[in-house]
N, C-alpha and C positions, 0 to 999 in steps of 0.2 A: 605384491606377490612375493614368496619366500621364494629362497633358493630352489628349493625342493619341486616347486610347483613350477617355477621356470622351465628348471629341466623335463616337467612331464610334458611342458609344453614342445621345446625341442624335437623331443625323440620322434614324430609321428615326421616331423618336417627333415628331419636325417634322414631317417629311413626311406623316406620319398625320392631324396638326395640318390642316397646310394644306391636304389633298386634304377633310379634313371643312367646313372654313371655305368652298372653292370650291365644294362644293354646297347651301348656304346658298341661300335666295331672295334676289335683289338688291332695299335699299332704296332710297329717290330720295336716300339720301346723296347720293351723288358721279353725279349724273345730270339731262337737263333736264324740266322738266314744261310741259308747252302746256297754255294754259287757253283753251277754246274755248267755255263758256258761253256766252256773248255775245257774241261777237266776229263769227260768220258772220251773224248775225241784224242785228246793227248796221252789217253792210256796211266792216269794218276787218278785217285780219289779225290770226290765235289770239297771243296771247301765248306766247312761248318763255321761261319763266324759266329762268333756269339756277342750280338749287340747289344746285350743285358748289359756284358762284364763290363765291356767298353762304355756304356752310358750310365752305369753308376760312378764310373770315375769321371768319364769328361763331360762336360759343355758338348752339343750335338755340333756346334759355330766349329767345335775342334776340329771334327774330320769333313764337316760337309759343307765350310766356308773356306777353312787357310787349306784344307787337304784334297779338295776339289769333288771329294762323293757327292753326287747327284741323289736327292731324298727320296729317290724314288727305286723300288726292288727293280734290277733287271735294268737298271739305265746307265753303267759302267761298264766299258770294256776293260777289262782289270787283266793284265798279263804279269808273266811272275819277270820279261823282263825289264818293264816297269816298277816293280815292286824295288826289285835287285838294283836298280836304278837310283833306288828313295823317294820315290813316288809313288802315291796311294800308301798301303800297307808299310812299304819302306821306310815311309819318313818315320817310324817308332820300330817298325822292325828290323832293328838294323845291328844289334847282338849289344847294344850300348844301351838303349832305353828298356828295348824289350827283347825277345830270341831272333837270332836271324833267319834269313830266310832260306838256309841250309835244312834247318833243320822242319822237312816238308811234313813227315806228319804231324808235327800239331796242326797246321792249319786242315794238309788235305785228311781230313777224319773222318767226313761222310761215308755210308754203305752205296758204292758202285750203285753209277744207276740212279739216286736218287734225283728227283726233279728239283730246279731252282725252288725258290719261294720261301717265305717267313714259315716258322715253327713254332708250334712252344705261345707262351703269352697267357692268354687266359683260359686258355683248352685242356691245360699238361698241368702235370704235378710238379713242373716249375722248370726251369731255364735248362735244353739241354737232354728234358726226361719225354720224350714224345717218342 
Protein backbone atom coordinates (compact mmCIF):
# COMPACT_ATOMS: atom_id res chain seq x y z
CA UNK A 1 0.00 0.00 0.00
CA UNK A 2 1.46 3.59 -0.85
CA UNK A 3 1.70 6.41 1.46
CA UNK A 4 -1.15 7.96 -0.08
CA UNK A 5 -3.43 5.13 0.29
CA UNK A 6 -2.40 4.46 3.87
CA UNK A 7 -3.57 7.72 4.86
CA UNK A 8 -6.93 7.44 3.00
CA UNK A 9 -7.10 4.62 5.19
CA UNK A 10 -6.58 6.67 8.31
CA UNK A 11 -8.79 9.46 8.03
CA UNK A 12 -12.37 7.53 8.33
CA UNK A 13 -10.67 5.98 11.74
CA UNK A 14 -9.53 9.81 12.97
CA UNK A 15 -12.44 11.04 12.38
CA UNK A 16 -14.28 8.43 14.33
CA UNK A 17 -11.58 9.23 17.05
CA UNK A 18 -12.25 12.64 17.28
CA UNK A 19 -16.20 12.79 16.88
CA UNK A 20 -15.97 10.11 20.12
CA UNK A 21 -13.43 12.48 22.12
CA UNK A 22 -16.08 15.56 21.25
CA UNK A 23 -18.76 14.00 23.09
CA UNK A 24 -16.82 13.41 26.12
CA UNK A 25 -18.10 15.54 29.22
CA UNK A 26 -15.97 18.67 29.49
CA UNK A 27 -13.38 18.62 32.57
CA UNK A 28 -12.21 22.10 34.32
CA UNK A 29 -8.94 21.29 32.47
CA UNK A 30 -8.77 24.14 30.23
CA UNK A 31 -11.70 26.22 31.73
CA UNK A 32 -12.33 28.93 34.79
CA UNK A 33 -13.82 27.97 38.04
CA UNK A 34 -15.50 30.91 40.44
CA UNK A 35 -15.50 30.22 43.90
CA UNK A 36 -18.28 32.00 45.53
CA UNK A 37 -18.34 30.21 49.02
CA UNK A 38 -17.72 33.22 50.73
CA UNK A 39 -17.30 35.78 48.86
CA UNK A 40 -21.04 37.25 48.58
CA UNK A 41 -21.45 36.72 52.29
CA UNK A 42 -18.10 38.81 53.08
CA UNK A 43 -19.25 41.52 51.01
CA UNK A 44 -16.06 41.17 48.12
CA UNK A 45 -16.33 39.69 44.49
CA UNK A 46 -16.46 35.46 43.72
CA UNK A 47 -13.09 34.54 42.72
CA UNK A 48 -12.57 33.65 39.05
CA UNK A 49 -9.59 31.18 38.96
CA UNK A 50 -8.60 30.34 35.82
CA UNK A 51 -7.53 26.71 35.79
CA UNK A 52 -6.47 26.84 32.02
CA UNK A 53 -3.55 29.28 33.00
CA UNK A 54 -2.60 27.38 35.88
CA UNK A 55 -2.59 23.81 34.10
CA UNK A 56 -0.73 24.71 31.04
CA UNK A 57 2.05 25.46 33.22
CA UNK A 58 1.94 22.97 36.08
CA UNK A 59 1.66 19.13 36.63
CA UNK A 60 -2.10 18.93 38.26
CA UNK A 61 0.41 16.66 41.29
CA UNK A 62 1.37 20.50 41.73
CA UNK A 63 -1.55 22.07 43.54
CA UNK A 64 -3.72 18.92 44.26
CA UNK A 65 -0.88 16.68 45.68
CA UNK A 66 1.98 18.87 47.54
CA UNK A 67 -0.71 21.93 47.84
CA UNK A 68 -3.49 19.87 49.22
CA UNK A 69 -6.66 20.91 46.47
CA UNK A 70 -9.09 18.33 46.63
CA UNK A 71 -10.15 17.37 42.55
CA UNK A 72 -13.20 17.94 43.08
CA UNK A 73 -15.35 21.75 42.34
CA UNK A 74 -16.66 22.83 45.73
CA UNK A 75 -14.69 20.44 47.98
CA UNK A 76 -12.17 23.20 49.68
CA UNK A 77 -12.78 25.58 52.29
CA UNK A 78 -10.39 28.17 50.96
CA UNK A 79 -10.14 31.43 53.16
CA UNK A 80 -7.93 34.33 52.31
CA UNK A 81 -6.54 33.77 55.86
CA UNK A 82 -5.11 30.69 54.91
CA UNK A 83 -3.94 31.92 51.64
CA UNK A 84 -2.21 34.92 53.59
CA UNK A 85 -0.81 32.18 55.68
CA UNK A 86 0.92 30.34 52.42
CA UNK A 87 -1.46 27.85 52.17
CA UNK A 88 -3.60 26.81 49.20
CA UNK A 89 -3.31 29.93 46.85
CA UNK A 90 -0.36 31.27 49.19
CA UNK A 91 2.10 28.92 48.67
CA UNK A 92 2.72 30.86 44.83
CA UNK A 93 0.87 33.82 45.81
CA UNK A 94 3.12 35.24 47.82
CA UNK A 95 4.45 38.72 45.73
CA UNK A 96 7.87 36.50 45.19
CA UNK A 97 6.58 33.61 42.70
CA UNK A 98 3.44 35.29 41.77
CA UNK A 99 1.26 38.77 43.13
CA UNK A 100 0.32 38.87 46.60
CA UNK A 101 -2.48 38.38 48.06
CA UNK A 102 -2.99 42.26 48.71
CA UNK A 103 -3.65 42.84 45.59
CA UNK A 104 -7.59 41.24 45.84
CA UNK A 105 -8.89 42.16 42.44
CA UNK A 106 -7.13 40.08 40.46
CA UNK A 107 -8.37 37.13 41.90
CA UNK A 108 -11.90 38.44 43.43
CA UNK A 109 -12.92 39.41 39.48
CA UNK A 110 -16.24 37.71 39.27
CA UNK A 111 -19.71 39.78 38.58
CA UNK A 112 -21.48 39.78 42.21
CA UNK A 113 -23.76 37.10 42.58
CA UNK A 114 -22.29 34.64 40.41
CA UNK A 115 -22.81 31.02 41.46
CA UNK A 116 -19.75 28.45 42.16
CA UNK A 117 -19.01 26.03 39.24
CA UNK A 118 -16.67 25.39 36.23
CA UNK A 119 -16.95 27.87 33.13
CA UNK A 120 -15.71 28.16 29.91
CA UNK A 121 -14.08 24.53 28.38
CA UNK A 122 -15.70 23.43 25.35
CA UNK A 123 -18.92 25.60 25.38
CA UNK A 124 -17.00 29.30 25.05
CA UNK A 125 -14.86 30.91 22.61
CA UNK A 126 -12.13 29.90 24.92
CA UNK A 127 -10.81 30.47 28.54
CA UNK A 128 -12.36 33.36 30.42
CA UNK A 129 -14.91 34.47 27.38
CA UNK A 130 -18.32 32.94 28.77
Amino acid sequence: MTGRASARCLLPGAAAALLLLSSLPAAAEYADVVINRQSDRNGVRPVVFPHWFHRIRFRCKVCHAELGFRMKAGGNSINMTEIIEGRYCGACHNNDIAWSPERCDLCHSGKPGLPSGVYGGHETSGPGRW
